[in-house]
C-alpha positions as CSV (number, residue, x, y, z in Angstrom):
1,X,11.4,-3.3,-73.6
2,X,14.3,-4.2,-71.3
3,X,14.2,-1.4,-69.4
4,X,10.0,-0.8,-68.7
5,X,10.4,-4.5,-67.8
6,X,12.7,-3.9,-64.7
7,X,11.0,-0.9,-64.2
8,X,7.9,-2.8,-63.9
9,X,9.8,-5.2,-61.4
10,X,11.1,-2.8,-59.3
11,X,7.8,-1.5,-59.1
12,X,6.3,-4.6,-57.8
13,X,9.2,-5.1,-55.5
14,X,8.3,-1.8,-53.6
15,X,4.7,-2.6,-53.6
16,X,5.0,-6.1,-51.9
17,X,7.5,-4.3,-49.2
18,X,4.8,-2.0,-48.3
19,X,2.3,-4.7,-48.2
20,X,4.1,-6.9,-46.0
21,X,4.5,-3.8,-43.7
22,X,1.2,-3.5,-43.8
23,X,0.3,-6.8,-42.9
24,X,2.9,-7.0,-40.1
25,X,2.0,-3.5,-38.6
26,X,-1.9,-4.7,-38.5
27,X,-0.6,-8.2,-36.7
28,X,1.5,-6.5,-33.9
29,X,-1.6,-4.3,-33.4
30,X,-4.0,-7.1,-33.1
31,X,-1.2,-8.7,-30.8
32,X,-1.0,-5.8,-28.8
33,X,-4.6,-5.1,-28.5
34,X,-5.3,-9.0,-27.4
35,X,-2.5,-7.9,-24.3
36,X,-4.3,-5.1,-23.7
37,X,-7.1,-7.1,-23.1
38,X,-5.2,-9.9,-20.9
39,X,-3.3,-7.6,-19.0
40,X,-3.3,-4.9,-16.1
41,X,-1.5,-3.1,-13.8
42,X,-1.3,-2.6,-10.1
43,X,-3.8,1.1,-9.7
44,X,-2.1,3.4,-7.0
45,X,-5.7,4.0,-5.6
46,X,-6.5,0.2,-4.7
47,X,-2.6,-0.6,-3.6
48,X,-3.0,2.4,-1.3
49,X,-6.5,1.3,0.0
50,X,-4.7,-2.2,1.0
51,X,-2.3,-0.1,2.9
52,X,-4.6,1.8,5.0
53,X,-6.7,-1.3,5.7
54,X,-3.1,-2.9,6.9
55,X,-1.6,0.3,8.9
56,X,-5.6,0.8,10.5
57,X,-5.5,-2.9,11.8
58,X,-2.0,-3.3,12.6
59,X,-1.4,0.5,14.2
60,X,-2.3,2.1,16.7
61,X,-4.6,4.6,15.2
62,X,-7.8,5.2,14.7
63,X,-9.4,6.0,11.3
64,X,-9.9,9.6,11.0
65,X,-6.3,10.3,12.5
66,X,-4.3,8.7,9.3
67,X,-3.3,9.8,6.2
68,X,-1.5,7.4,3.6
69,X,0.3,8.1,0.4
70,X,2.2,5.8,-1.9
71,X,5.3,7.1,-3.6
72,X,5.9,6.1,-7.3
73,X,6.4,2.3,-7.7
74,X,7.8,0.3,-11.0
75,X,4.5,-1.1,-12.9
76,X,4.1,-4.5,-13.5
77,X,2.1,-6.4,-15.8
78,X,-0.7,-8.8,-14.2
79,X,-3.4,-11.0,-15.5
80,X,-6.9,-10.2,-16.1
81,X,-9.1,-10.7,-13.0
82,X,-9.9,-8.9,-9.8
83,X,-7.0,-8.1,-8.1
84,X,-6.6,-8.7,-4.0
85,X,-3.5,-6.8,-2.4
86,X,-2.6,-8.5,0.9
87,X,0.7,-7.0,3.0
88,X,3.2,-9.7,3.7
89,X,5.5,-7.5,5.6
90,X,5.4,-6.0,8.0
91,X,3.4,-6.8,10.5
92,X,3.3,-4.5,13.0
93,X,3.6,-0.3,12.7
94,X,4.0,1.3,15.4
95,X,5.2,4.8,14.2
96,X,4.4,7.4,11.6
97,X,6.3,8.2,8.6
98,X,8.2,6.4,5.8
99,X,7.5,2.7,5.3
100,X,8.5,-0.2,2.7
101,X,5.4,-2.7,2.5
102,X,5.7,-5.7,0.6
103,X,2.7,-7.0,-1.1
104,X,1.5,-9.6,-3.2
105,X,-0.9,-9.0,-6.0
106,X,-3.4,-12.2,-6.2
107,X,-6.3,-13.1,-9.0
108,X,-8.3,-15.6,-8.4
109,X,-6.9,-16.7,-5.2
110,X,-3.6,-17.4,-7.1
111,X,-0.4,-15.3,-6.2
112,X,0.4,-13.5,-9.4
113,X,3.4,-11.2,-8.2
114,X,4.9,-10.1,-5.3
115,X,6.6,-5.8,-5.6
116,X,7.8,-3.6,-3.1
117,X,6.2,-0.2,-2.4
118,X,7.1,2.9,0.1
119,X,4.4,5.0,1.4
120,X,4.5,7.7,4.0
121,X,2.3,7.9,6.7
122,X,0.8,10.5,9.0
123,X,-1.4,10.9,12.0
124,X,-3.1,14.0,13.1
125,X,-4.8,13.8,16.7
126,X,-6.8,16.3,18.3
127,X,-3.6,18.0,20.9
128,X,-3.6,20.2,23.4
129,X,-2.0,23.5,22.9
130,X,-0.9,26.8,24.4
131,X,-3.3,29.7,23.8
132,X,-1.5,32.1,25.7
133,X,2.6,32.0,26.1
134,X,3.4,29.9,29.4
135,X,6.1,31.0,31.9
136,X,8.4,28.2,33.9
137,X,6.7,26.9,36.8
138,X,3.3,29.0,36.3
139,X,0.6,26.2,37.2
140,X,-2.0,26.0,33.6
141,X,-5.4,26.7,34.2
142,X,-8.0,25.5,31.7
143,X,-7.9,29.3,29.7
144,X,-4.3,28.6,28.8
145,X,-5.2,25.8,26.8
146,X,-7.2,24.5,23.6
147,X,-7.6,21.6,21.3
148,X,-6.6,21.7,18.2
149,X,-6.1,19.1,15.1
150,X,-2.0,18.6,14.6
151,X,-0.2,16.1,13.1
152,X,2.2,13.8,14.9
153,X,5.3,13.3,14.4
154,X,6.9,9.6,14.3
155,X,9.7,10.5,17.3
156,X,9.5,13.1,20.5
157,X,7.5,13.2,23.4
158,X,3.9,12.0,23.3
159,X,1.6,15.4,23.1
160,X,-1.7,15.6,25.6
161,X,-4.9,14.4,24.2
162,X,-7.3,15.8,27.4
163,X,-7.2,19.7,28.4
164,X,-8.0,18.3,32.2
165,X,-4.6,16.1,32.1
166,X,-2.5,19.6,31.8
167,X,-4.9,21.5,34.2
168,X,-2.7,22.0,37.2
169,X,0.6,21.1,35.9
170,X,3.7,23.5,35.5
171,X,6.1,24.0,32.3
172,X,9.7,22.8,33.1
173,X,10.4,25.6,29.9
174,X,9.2,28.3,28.7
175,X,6.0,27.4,25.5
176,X,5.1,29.6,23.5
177,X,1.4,30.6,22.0
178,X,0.5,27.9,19.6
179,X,3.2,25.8,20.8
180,X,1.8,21.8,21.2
181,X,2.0,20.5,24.8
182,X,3.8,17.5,25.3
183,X,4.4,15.1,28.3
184,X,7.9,15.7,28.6
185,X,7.1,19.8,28.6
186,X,5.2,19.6,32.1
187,X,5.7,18.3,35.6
188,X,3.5,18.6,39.0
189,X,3.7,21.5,40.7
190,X,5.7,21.4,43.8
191,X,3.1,22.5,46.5
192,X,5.1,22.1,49.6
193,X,8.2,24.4,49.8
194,X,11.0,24.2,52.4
195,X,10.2,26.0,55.4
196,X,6.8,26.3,54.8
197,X,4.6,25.2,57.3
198,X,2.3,22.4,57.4
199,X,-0.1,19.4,58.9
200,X,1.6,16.3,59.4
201,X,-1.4,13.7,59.8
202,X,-1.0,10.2,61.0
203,X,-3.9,7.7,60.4
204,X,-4.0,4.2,61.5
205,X,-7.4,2.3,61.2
206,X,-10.3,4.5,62.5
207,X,-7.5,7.2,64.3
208,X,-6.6,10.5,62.8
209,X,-4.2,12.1,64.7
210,X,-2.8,15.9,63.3
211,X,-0.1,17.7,64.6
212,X,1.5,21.2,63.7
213,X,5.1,20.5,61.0
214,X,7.7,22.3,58.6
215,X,9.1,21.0,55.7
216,X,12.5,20.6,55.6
217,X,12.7,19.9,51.8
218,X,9.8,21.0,48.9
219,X,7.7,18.4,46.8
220,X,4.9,17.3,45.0
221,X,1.8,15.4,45.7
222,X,3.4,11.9,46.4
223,X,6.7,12.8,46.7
224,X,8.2,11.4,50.1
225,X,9.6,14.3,51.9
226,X,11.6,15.1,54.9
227,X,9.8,17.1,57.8
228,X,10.1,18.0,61.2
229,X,7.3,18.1,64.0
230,X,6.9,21.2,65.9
231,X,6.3,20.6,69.0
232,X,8.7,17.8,69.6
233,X,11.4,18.9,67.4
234,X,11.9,15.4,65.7
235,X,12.6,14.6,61.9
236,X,10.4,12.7,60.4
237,X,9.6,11.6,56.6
238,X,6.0,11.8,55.2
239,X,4.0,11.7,51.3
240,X,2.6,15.1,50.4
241,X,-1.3,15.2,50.3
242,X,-1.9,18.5,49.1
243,X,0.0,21.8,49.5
244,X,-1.0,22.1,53.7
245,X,-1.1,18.4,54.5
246,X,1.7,15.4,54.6
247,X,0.7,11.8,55.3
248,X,3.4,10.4,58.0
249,X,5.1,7.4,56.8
């Protein structure tokens, strides 16, 4: 009788030990679904929104030239509500690339936590481009040029934008087919060369007074350059107007 006693006991004993796990493993579940209900996370998709709404209004491009993507950041847990990102920092963005933004999450008006988050940031821009290889010096006309959509990098010389702001301009290097066009790339032609000869012109109010000249040193339209008048023999400086005519100074 002793012994189906105890066994009864023992019995029992498991029974209420499954029982209570039973009863504690259906509390932390109606505890964890009540969290669930209180609680969200920040969604990439609206953090990223927040970002491009920042980089739009405090860079200097326009809306169809960027492109915005948030590397993974450490979830955090944040009150039920409708959540409002705003940037703190920084403030101003001046290039492409990678960027830290620091943000604060708030619900209801009411800060509710404040994370850091690094996002990368490009820019494409319609850019002029070869379409044909350029030689050194050889003067562009519009057929050796096209637009095309590129991204732009954060550093290196600014690329053209306009076909008609390369027309006319020479290659200080050789570019290649394909190869994008950038300020630093080009220079104005030199028009006047040394010994060439030329028009000096001399105006003052209504009077327009042109005699025959050689330049004694090549330039560009505006350059100030030093000449020599033909008929008197003296040495004169002047601005180039074009590649025949220099403006005395």
């Amino acid at each position: 009788m002793r012994r189906r006693s105890s066994r009864n006991n023992d019995s029992m004993r498991k029974l209420l030990k499954v029982a209570r796990r039973g009863l504690w493993a259906l509390l932390f579940g109606f505890v964890a679904a009540a969290q669930a209900n209180d609680t969200q996370f920040p969604v990439k998709e609206s953090v990223e929104a927040a970002l491009r709404r920042h980089t739009l209004q405090y860079g200097p491009w326009k809306a169809d030239s960027v492109e915005l993507r948030t590397l993974p950041f450490q979830p955090m847990a944040l009150p039920a509500g409708a959540v409002n990102y705003r940037v703190l920092q920084p403030n101003v963005i001046a290039n492409s690339g990678m960027h830290n933004f620091y943000l604060a999450a708030e619900i209801a008006g009411k800060e509710a936590a404040k994370f850091w988050v690094k996002a990368e940031i490009r820019v494409f821009e319609q850019v002029v481009v070869a379409a044909a290889p350029l030689a050194r010096q050889e003067l562009i006309g519009a057929k050796d040029v096209r637009l095309e959509r590129r991204e732009i990098g954060a550093r290196g010389s600014r690329p053209f934008t306009r076909v008609d702001d390369v027309v006319g301009k020479q290659p200080t290097r050789v570019i290649d087919t394909n190869d994008l066009i950038t300020q630093s790339a080009l220079e104005r032609p030199t028009l006047v060369k040394r010994g060439s000869p030329i028009t000096l012109v001399f105006e003052t109010g209504g009077l327009r007074v042109e005699t025959d000249g050689v330049a004694e040193e090549g330039g560009k339209i505006g350059d100030l350059i030093q000449i020599k008048n033909a008929s008197s023999g003296k040495h004169l400086r002047g601005v180039v107007l074009d590649s025949r005519n220099v403006r005395l100074n």
